[in-house]
C-alpha positions as CSV (number, residue, x, y, z in Angstrom):
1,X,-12.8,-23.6,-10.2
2,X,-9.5,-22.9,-11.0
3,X,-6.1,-22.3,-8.7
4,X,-5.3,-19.1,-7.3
5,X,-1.8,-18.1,-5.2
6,X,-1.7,-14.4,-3.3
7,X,1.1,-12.8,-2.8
8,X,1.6,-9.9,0.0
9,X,3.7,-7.2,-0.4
10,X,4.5,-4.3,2.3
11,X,4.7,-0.6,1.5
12,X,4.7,2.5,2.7
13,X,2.8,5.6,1.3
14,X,3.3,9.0,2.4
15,X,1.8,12.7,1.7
16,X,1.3,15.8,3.3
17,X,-2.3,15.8,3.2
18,X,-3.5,12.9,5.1
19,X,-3.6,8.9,6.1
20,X,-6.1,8.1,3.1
21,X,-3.8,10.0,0.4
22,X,-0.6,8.0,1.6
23,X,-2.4,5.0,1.4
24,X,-4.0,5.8,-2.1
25,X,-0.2,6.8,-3.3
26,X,1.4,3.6,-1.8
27,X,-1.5,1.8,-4.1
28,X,-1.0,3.7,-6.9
29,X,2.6,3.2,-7.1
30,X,2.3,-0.5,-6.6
31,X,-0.3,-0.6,-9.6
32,X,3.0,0.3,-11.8
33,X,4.5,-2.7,-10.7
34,X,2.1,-5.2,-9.7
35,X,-1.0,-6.7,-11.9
36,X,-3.8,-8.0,-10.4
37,X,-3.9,-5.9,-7.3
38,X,-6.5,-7.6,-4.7
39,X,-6.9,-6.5,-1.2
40,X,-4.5,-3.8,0.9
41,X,-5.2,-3.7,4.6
42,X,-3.2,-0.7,6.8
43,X,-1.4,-2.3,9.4
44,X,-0.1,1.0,10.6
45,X,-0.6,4.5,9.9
46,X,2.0,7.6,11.6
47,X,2.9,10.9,11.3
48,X,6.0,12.5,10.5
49,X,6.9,15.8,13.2
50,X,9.4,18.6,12.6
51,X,9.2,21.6,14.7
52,X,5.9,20.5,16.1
53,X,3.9,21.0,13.2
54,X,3.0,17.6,11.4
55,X,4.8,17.6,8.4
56,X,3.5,14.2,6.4
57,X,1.1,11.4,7.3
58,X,2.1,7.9,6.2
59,X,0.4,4.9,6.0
60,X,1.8,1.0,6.1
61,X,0.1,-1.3,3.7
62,X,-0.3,-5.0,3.5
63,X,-1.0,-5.4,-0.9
64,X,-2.6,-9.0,-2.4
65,X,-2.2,-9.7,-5.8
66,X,-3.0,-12.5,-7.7
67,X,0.0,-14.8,-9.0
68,X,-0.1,-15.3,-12.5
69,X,0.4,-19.8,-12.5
70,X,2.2,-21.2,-15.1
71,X,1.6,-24.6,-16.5
């Protein structure tokens, strides 16, 4: 069995359309970024109000990904 270190980032994804498209744009983002994406839990999901009317839904992330070791 070999070694493995996580690392966690937090982001934030927003869109107009709902919680689970923030989330899946924070994610995608991240994927530019970040290899060996693992695990994201939401640790927090709001909305964004102007003039009553919801205006985007966003979406706070915890990401994993796997640390590349290096001998």
């Amino acid at each position: 069995m070999t070694d493995s270190v996580y690392a966690v980032i937090e982001l934030i994804g927003a869109s107009s359309e709902s919680w689970e498209k923030a989330a899946e744009n924070a994610v995608r983002e991240a994927s530019k970024r970040y290899k060996n994406l693992r695990v994201a839990e939401v640790v927090e999901m709001d909305v964004l109000i102007e003039d009553g009317d919801v205006i985007a839904f966003r979406t706070k992330l915890q990401l994993s990904y796997k640390r590349e070791m290096t001998s």
